[in-house]
py3Dmol code that shows the C-alpha trace and the ligand (Angstrom):
import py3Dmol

protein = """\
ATOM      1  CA  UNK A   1     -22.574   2.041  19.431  1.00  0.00           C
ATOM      2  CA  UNK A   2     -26.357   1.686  18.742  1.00  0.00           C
ATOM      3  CA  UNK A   3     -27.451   5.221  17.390  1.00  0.00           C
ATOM      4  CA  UNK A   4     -31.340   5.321  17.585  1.00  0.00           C
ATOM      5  CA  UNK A   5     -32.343   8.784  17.555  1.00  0.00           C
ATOM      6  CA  UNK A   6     -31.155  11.832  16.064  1.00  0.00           C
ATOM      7  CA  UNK A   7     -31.203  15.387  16.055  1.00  0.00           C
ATOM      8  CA  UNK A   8     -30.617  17.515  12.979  1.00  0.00           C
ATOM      9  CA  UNK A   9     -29.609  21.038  13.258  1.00  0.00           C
ATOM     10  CA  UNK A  10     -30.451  23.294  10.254  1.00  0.00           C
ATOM     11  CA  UNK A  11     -33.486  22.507   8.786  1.00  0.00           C
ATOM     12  CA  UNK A  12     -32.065  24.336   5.631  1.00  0.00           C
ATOM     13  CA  UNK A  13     -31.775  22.270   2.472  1.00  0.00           C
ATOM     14  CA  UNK A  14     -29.069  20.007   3.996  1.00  0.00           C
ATOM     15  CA  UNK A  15     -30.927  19.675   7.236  1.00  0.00           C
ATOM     16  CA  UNK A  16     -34.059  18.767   5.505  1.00  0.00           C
ATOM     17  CA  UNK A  17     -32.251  16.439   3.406  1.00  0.00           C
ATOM     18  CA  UNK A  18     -30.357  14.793   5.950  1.00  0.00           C
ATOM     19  CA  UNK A  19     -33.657  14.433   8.055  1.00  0.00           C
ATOM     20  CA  UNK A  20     -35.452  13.094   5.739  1.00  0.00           C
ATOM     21  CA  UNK A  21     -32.494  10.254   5.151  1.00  0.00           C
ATOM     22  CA  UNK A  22     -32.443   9.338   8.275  1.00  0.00           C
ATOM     23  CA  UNK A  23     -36.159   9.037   8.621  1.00  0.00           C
ATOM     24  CA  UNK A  24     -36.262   6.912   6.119  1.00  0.00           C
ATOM     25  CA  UNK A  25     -33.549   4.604   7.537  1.00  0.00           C
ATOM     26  CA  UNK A  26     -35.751   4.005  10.508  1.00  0.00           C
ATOM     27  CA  UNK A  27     -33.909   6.641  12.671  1.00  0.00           C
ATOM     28  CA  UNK A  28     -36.225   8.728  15.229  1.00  0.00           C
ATOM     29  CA  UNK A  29     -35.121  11.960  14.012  1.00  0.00           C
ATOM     30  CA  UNK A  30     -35.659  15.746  15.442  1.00  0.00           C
ATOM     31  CA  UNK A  31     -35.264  18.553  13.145  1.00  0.00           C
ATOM     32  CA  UNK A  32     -34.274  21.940  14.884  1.00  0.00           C
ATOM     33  CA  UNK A  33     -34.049  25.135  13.592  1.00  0.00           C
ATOM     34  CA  UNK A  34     -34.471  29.025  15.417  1.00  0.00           C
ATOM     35  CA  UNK A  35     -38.026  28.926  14.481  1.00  0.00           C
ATOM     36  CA  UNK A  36     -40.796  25.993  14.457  1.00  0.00           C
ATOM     37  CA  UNK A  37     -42.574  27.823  11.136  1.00  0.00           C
ATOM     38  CA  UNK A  38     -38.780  27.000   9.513  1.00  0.00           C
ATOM     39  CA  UNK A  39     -39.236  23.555  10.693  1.00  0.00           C
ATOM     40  CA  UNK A  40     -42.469  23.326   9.551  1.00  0.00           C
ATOM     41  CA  UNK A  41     -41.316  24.295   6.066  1.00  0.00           C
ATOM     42  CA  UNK A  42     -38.503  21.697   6.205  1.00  0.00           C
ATOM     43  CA  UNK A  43     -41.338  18.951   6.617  1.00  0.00           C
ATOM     44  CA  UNK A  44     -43.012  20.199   3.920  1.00  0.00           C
ATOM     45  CA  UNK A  45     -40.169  20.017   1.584  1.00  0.00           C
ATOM     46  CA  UNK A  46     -39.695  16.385   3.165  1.00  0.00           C
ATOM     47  CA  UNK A  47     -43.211  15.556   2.329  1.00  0.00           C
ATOM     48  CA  UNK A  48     -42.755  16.563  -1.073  1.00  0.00           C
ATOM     49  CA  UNK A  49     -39.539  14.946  -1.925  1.00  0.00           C
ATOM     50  CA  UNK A  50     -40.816  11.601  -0.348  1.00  0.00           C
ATOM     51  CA  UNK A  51     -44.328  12.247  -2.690  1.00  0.00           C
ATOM     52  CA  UNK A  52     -41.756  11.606  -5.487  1.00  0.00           C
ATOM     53  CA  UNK A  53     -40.073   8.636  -4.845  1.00  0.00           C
ATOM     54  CA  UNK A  54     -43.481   7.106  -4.251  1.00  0.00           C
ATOM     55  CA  UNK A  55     -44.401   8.231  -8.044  1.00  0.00           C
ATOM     56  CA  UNK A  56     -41.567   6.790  -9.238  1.00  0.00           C
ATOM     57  CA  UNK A  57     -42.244   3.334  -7.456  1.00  0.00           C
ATOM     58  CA  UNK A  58     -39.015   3.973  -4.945  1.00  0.00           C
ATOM     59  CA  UNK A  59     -41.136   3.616  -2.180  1.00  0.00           C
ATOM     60  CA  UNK A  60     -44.985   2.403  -0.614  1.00  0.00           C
ATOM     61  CA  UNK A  61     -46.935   5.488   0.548  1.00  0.00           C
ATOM     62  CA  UNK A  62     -47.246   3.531   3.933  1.00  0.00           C
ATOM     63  CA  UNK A  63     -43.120   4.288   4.060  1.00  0.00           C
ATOM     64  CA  UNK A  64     -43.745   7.489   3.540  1.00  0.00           C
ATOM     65  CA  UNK A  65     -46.063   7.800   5.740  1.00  0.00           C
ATOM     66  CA  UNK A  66     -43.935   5.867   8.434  1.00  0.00           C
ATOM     67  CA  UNK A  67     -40.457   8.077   7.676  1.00  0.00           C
ATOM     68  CA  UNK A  68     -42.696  11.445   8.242  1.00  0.00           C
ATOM     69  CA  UNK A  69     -44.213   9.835  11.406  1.00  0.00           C
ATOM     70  CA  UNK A  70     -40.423   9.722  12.636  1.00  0.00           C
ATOM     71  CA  UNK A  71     -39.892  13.199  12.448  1.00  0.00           C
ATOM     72  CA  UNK A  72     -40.086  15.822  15.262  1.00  0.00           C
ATOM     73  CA  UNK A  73     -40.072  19.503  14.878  1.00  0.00           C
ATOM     74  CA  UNK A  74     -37.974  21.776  17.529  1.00  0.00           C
ATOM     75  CA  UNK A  75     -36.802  24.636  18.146  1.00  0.00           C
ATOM     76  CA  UNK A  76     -35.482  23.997  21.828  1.00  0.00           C
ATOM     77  CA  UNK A  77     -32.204  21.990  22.497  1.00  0.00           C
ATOM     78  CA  UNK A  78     -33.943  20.460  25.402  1.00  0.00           C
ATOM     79  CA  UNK A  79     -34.963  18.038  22.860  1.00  0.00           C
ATOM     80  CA  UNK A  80     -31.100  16.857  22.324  1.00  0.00           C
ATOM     81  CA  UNK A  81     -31.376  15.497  26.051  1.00  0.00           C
ATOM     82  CA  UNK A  82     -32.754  11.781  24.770  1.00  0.00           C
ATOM     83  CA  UNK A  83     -30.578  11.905  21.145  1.00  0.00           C
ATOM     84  CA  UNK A  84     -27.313   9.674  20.801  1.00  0.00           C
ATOM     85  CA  UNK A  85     -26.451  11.901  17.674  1.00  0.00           C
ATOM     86  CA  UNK A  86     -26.500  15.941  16.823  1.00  0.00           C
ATOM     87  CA  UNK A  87     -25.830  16.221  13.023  1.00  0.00           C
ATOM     88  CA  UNK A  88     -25.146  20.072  12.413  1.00  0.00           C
ATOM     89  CA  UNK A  89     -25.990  21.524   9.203  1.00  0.00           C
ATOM     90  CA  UNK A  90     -26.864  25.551   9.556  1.00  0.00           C
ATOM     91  CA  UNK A  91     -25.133  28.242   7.483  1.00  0.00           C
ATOM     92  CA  UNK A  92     -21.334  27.854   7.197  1.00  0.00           C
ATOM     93  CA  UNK A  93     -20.444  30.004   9.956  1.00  0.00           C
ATOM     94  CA  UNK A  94     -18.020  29.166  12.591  1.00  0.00           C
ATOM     95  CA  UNK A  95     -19.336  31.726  15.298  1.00  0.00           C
ATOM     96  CA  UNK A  96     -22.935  30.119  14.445  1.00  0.00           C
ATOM     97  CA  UNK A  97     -21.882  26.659  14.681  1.00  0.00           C
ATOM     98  CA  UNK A  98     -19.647  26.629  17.282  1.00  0.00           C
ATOM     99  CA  UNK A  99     -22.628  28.212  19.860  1.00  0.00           C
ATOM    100  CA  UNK A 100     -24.366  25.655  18.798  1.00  0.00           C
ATOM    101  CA  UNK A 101     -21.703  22.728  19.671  1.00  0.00           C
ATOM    102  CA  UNK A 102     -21.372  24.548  23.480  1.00  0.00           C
ATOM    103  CA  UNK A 103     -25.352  23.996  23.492  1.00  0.00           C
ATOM    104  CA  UNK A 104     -25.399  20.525  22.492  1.00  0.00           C
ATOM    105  CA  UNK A 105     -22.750  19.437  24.666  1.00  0.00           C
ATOM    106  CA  UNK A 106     -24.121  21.223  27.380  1.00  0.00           C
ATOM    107  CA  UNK A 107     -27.423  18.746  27.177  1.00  0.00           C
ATOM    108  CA  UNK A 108     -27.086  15.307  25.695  1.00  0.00           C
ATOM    109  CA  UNK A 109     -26.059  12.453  26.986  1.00  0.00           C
ATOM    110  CA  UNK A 110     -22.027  11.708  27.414  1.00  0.00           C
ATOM    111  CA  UNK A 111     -22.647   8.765  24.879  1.00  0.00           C
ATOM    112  CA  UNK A 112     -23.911  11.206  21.799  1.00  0.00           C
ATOM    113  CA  UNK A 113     -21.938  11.857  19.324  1.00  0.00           C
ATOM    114  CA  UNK A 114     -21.746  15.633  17.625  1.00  0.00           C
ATOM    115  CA  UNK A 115     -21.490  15.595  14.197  1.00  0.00           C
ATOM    116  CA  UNK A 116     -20.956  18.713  11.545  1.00  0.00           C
ATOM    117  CA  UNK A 117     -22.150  18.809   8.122  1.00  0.00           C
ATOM    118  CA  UNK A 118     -19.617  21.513   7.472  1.00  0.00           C
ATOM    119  CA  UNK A 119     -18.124  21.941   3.710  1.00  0.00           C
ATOM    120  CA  UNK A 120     -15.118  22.993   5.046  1.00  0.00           C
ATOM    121  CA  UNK A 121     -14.055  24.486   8.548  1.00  0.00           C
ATOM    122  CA  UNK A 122     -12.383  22.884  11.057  1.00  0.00           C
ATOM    123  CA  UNK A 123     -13.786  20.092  12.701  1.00  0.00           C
ATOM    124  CA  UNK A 124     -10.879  20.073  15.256  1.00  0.00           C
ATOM    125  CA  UNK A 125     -11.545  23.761  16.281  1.00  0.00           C
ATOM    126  CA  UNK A 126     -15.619  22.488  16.882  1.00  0.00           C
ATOM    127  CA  UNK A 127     -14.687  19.770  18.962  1.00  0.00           C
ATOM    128  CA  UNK A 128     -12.035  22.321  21.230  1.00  0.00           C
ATOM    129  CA  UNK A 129     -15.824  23.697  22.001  1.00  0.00           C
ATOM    130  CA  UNK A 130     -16.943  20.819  23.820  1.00  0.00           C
ATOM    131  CA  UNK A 131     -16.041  18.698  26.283  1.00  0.00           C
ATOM    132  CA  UNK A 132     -16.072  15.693  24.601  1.00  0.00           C
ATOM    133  CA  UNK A 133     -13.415  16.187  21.350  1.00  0.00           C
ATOM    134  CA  UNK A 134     -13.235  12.512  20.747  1.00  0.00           C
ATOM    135  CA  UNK A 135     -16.847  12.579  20.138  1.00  0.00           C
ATOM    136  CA  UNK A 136     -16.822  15.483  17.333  1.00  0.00           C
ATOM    137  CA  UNK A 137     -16.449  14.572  13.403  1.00  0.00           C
ATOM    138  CA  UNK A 138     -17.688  15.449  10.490  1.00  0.00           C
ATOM    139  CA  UNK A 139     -20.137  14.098   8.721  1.00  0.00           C
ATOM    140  CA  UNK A 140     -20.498  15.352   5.073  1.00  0.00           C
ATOM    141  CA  UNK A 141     -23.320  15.021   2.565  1.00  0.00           C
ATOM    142  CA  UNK A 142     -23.941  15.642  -0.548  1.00  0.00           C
ATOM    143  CA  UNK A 143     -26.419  18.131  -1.999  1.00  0.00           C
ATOM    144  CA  UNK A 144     -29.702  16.618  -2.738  1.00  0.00           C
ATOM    145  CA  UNK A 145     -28.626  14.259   0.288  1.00  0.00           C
ATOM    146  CA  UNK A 146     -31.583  12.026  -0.503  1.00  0.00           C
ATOM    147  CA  UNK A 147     -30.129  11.378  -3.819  1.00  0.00           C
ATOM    148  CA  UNK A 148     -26.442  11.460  -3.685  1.00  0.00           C
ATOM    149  CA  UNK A 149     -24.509   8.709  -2.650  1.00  0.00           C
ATOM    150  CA  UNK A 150     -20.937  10.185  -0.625  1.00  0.00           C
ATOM    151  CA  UNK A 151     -20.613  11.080   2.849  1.00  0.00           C
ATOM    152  CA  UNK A 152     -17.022  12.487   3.480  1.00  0.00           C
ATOM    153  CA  UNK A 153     -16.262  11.891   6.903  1.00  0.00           C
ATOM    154  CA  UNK A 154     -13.304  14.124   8.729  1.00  0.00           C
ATOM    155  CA  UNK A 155     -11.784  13.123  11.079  1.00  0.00           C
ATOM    156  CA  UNK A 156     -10.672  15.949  14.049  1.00  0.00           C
ATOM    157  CA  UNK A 157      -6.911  15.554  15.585  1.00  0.00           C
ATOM    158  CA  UNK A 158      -8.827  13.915  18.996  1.00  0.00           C
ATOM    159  CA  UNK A 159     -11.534  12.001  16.970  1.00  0.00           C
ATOM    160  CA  UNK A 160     -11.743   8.208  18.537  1.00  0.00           C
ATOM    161  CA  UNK A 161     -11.645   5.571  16.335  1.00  0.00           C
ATOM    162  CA  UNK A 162     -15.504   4.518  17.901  1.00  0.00           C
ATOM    163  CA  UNK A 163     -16.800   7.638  16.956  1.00  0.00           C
ATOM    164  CA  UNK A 164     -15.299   7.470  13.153  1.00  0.00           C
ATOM    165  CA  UNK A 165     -16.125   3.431  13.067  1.00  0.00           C
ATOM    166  CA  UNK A 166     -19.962   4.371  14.432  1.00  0.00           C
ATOM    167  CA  UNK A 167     -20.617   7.257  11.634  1.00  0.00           C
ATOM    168  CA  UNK A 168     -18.975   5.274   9.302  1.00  0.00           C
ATOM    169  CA  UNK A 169     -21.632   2.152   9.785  1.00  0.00           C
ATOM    170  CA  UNK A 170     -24.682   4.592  10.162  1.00  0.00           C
ATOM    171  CA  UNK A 171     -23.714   6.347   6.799  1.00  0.00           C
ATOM    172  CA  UNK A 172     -23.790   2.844   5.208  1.00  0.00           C
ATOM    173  CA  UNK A 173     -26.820   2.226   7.423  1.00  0.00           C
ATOM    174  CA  UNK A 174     -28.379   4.735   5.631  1.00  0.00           C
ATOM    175  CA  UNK A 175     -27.156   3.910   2.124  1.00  0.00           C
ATOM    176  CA  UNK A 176     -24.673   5.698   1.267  1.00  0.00           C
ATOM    177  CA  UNK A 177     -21.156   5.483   0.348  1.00  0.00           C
ATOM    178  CA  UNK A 178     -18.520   6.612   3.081  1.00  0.00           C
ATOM    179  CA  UNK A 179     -15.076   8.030   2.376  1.00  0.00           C
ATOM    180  CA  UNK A 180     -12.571   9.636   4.477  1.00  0.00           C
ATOM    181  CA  UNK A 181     -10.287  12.103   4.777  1.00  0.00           C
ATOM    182  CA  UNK A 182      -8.364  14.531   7.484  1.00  0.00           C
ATOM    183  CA  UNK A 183      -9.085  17.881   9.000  1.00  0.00           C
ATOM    184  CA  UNK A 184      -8.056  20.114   6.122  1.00  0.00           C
ATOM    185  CA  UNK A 185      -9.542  23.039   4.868  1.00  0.00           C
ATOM    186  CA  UNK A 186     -12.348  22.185   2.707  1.00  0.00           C
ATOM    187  CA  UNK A 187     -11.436  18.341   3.471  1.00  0.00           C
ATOM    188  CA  UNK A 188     -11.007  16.636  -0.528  1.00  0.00           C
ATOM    189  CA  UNK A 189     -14.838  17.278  -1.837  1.00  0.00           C
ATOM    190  CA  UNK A 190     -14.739  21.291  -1.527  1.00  0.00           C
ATOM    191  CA  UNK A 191     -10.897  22.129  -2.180  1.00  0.00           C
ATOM    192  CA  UNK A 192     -10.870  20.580  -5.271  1.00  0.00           C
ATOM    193  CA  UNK A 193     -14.561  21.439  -6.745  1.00  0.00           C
ATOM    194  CA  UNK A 194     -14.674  25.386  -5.099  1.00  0.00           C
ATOM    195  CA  UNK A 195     -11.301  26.221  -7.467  1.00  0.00           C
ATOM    196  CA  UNK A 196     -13.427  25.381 -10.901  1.00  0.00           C
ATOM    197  CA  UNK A 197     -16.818  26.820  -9.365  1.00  0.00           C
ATOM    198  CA  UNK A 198     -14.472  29.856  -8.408  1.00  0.00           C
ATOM    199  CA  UNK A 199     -12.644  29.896 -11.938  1.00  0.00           C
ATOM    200  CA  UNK A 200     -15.835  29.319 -13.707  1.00  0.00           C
ATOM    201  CA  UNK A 201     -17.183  33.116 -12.553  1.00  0.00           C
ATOM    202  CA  UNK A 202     -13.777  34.520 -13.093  1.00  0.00           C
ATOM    203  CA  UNK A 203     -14.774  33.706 -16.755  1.00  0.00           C
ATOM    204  CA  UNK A 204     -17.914  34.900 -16.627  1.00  0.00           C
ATOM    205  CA  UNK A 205     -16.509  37.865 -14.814  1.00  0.00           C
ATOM    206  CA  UNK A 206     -14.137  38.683 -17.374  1.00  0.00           C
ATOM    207  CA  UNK A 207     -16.988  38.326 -20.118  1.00  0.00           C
ATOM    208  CA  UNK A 208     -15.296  34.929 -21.627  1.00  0.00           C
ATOM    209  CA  UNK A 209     -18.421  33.601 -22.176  1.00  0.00           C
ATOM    210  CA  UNK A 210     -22.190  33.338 -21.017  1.00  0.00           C
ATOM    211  CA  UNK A 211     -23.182  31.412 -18.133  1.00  0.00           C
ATOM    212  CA  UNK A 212     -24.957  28.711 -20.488  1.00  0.00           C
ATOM    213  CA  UNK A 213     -21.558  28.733 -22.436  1.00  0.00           C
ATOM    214  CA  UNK A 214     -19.637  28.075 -19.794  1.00  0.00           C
ATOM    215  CA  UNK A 215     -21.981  25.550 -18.567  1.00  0.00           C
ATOM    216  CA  UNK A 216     -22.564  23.716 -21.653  1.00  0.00           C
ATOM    217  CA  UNK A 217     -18.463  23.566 -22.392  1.00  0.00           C
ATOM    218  CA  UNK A 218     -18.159  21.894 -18.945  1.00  0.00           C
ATOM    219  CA  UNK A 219     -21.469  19.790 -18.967  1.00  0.00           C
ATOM    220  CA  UNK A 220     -21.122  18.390 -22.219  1.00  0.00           C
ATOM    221  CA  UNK A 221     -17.373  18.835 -22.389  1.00  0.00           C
ATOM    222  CA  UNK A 222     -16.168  16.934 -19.145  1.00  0.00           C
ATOM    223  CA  UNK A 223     -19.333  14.506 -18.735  1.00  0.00           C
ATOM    224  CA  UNK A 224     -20.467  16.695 -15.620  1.00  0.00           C
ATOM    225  CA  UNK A 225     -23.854  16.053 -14.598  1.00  0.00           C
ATOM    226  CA  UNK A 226     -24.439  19.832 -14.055  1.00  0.00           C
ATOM    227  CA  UNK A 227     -22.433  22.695 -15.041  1.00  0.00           C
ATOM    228  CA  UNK A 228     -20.210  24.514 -12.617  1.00  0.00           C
ATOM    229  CA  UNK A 229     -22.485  27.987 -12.515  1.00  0.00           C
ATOM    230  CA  UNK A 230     -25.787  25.685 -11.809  1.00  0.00           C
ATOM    231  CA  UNK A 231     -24.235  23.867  -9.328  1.00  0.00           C
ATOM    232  CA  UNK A 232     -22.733  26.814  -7.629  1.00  0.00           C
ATOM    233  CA  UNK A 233     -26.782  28.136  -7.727  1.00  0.00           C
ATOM    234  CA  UNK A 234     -27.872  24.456  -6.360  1.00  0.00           C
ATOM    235  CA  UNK A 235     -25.111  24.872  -3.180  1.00  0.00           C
ATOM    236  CA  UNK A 236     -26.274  28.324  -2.487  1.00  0.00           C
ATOM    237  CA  UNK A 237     -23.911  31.593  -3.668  1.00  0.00           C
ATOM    238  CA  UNK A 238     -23.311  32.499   0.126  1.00  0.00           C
ATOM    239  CA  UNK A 239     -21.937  29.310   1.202  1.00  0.00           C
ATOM    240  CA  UNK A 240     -19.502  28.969  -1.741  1.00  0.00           C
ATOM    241  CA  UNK A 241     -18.328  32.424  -1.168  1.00  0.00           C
ATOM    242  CA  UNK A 242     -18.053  31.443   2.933  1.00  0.00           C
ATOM    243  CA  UNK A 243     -15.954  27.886   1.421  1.00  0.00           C
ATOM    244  CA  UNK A 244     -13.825  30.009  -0.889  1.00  0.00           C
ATOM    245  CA  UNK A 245     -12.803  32.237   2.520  1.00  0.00           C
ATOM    246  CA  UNK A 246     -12.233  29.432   4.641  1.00  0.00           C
ATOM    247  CA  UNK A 247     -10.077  27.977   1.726  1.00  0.00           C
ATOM    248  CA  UNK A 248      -8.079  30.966   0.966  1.00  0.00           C
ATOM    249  CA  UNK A 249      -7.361  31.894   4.986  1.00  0.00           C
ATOM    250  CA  UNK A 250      -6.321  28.262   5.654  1.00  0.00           C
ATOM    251  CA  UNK A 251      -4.046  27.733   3.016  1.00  0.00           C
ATOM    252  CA  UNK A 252      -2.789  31.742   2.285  1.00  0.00           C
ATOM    253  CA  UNK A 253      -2.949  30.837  -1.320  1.00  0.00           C
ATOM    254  CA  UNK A 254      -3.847  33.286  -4.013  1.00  0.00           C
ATOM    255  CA  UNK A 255      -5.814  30.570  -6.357  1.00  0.00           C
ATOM    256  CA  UNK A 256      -8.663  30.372  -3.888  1.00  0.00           C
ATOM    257  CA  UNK A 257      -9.486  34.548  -3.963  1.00  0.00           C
ATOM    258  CA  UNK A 258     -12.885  34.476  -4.457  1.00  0.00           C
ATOM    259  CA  UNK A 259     -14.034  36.055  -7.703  1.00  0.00           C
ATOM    260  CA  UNK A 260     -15.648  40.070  -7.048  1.00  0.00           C
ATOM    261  CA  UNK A 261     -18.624  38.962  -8.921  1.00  0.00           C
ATOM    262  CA  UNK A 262     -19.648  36.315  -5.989  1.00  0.00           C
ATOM    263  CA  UNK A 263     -19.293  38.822  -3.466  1.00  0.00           C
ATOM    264  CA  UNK A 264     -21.522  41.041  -5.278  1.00  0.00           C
ATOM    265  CA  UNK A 265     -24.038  38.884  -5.909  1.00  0.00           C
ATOM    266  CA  UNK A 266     -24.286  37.660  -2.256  1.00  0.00           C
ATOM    267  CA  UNK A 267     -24.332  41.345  -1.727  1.00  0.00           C
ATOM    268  CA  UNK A 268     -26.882  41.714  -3.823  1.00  0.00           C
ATOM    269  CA  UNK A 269     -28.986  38.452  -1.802  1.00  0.00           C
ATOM    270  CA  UNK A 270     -28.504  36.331  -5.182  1.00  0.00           C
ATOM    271  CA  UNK A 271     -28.075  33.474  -3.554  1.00  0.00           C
ATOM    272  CA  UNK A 272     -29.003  30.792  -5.900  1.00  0.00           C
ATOM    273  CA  UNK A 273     -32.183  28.707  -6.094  1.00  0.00           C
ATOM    274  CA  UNK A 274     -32.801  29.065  -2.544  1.00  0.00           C
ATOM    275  CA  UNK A 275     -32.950  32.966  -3.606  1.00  0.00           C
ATOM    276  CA  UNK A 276     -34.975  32.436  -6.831  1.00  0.00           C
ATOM    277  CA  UNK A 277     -32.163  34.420  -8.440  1.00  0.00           C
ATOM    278  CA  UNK A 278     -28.214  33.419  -9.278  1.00  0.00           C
ATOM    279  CA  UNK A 279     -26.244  33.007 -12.112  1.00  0.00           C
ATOM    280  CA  UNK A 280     -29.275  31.779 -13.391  1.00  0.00           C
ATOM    281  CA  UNK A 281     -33.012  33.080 -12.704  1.00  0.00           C
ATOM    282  CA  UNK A 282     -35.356  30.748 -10.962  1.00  0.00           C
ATOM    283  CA  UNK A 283     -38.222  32.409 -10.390  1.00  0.00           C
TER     284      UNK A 283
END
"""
ligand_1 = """\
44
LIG
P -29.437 26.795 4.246
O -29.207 28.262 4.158
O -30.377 26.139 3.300
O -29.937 26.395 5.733
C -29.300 26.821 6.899
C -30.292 26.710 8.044
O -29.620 26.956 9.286
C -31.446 27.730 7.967
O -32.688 27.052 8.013
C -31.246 28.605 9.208
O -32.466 29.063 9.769
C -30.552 27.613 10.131
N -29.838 28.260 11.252
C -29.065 29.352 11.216
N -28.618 29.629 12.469
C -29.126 28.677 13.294
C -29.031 28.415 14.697
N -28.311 29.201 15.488
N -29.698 27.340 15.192
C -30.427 26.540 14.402
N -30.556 26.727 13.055
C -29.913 27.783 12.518
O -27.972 26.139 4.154
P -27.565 24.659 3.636
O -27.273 24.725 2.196
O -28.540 23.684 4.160
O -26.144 24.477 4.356
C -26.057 24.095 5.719
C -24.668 23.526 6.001
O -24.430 22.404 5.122
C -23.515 24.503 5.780
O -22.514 24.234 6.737
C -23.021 24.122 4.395
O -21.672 24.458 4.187
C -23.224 22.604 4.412
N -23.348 21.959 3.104
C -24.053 22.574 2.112
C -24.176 21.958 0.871
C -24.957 22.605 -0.224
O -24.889 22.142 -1.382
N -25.720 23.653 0.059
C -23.560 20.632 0.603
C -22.910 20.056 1.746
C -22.777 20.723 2.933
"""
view = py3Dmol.view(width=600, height=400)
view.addModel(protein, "pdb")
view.setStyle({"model": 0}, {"cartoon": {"style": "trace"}})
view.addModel(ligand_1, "xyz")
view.setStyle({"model": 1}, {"stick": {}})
view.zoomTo()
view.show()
């Protein structure tokens, strides 16, 4: 299948990211979000991480120029009528998201495929929202998308092997490096790395250490790029508490509780970077 034109849903940091990547890879590409001045941020974030890959010689300004030209703001799923591919990516919500699946299989064509950029519910239970389950998956990036290499694809119980083998070549299209799993909760990237983000505030919880201890024991002391308290601020607080739920209701095991401290600082509306404020302060 030929995918020319995309719509992204979410024009969060994921959204934005994912936007941008397929932009880039020659894609025409709508970003969608509840609000056009949303949108209109998104773009601007796009336009500034593009502005630095052009400093650092990744890319002619005339690309730039051409990926930004791609891009089409929304916020009406009208514009999904002409789009051979939704990629999801608002908050990690099922209600949310799977409103939005109904919508988008309401309006585009029986060709497009609906993808989810979901860290962890179930992509079977999005595509029992449509009419089209063999034409549901998920499609996975990593966090900054524009930079990081995987895309996890998840495969639903009624997934088609066309749909997997199409997102498979248009992840590779667009230069990254696929790898695949099955419909489990938090598929392999979030089950395994939400238990040490998770144990990593238990310690600070319990006053083991300080957050720069615990990140410099783990940064230094495993080879991690980033420690596990930074990179719970870079994913956003609320959607790693939202993972750690989905993790400990699906598998009714004790080891994914979420720490109280997480709770309280979503409470709170520490949310991370996106916040200004998290374990660490970015403001
Ligand atoms: P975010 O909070 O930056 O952005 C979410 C966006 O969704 C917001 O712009 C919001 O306005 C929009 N939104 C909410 N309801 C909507 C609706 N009904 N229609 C259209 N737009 C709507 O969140 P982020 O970090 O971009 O996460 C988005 C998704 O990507 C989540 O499912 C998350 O689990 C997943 N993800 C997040 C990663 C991360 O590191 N943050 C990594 C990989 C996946």
């Amino acid at each position: 299948m030929d995918i020319r034109k995309v719509i992204v849903i979410g024009a969060g940091q994921m959204g934005s990211g994912i936007a941008q990547t397929a932009a880039v890879t020659g894609l025409e590409t709508v970003l969608h979000d509840v609000r056009l001045d949303i949108v209109e941020r998104g773009i601007a974030n796009i336009a500034k991480s593009l502005a630095k890959f052009v400093e650092k010689g990744k890319m002619t300004a005339e690309e730039r120029d051409a990926a930004l030209s791609r891009i089409r703001p929304s916020d009406n799923f009208e514009n999904a009528r002409d789009c051979d591919l939704a990629i999801e990516a608002v908050v990690e919500n099922l209600a949310v998201k799977s409103t939005i699946f109904k919508s988008l299989d309401s309006v585009m064509p029986a060709h497009a495929i609906l993808a989810s950029n979901t860290s962890s519910l179930p992509i079977t239970e999005l595509a029992a929202f449509t009419g089209r389950p063999s034409q549901v998956i998920g499609m996975h990036f990593m966090n900054p998308v524009p930079i990081m290499k995987l895309v996890e694809i998840i495969r639903g119980l009624q997934t088609s092997d066309s749909t997997f083998e199409a997102i498979e070549n248009l992840a590779k299209q667009m230069g990254k490096v696929p790898a695949s799993c099955q419909d489990v909760p938090g598929f392999i990237s979030n089950r395994v790395l939400q238990v040490m983000i998770n144990e990593a505030i238990w310690c600070l919880y319990e006053g083991v250490a300080t957050p720069e201890s615990i990140d410099t024991i783990m940064k230094l002391g495993m080879n991690h790029p980033m420690g596990p308290l930074a990179l719970a601020d870079l994913i956003g607080l609320d959607t790693v508490l939202s993972i750690l739920e989905v993790l400990q209701n699906g598998y009714g095991d004790p080891k994914y509780r979420p720490c109280p401290l997480l709770r309280q600082y979503v409470k709170a509306g520490w949310l991370g970077r996106k916040s200004g404020r998290g374990f660490y302060n970015y403001q």
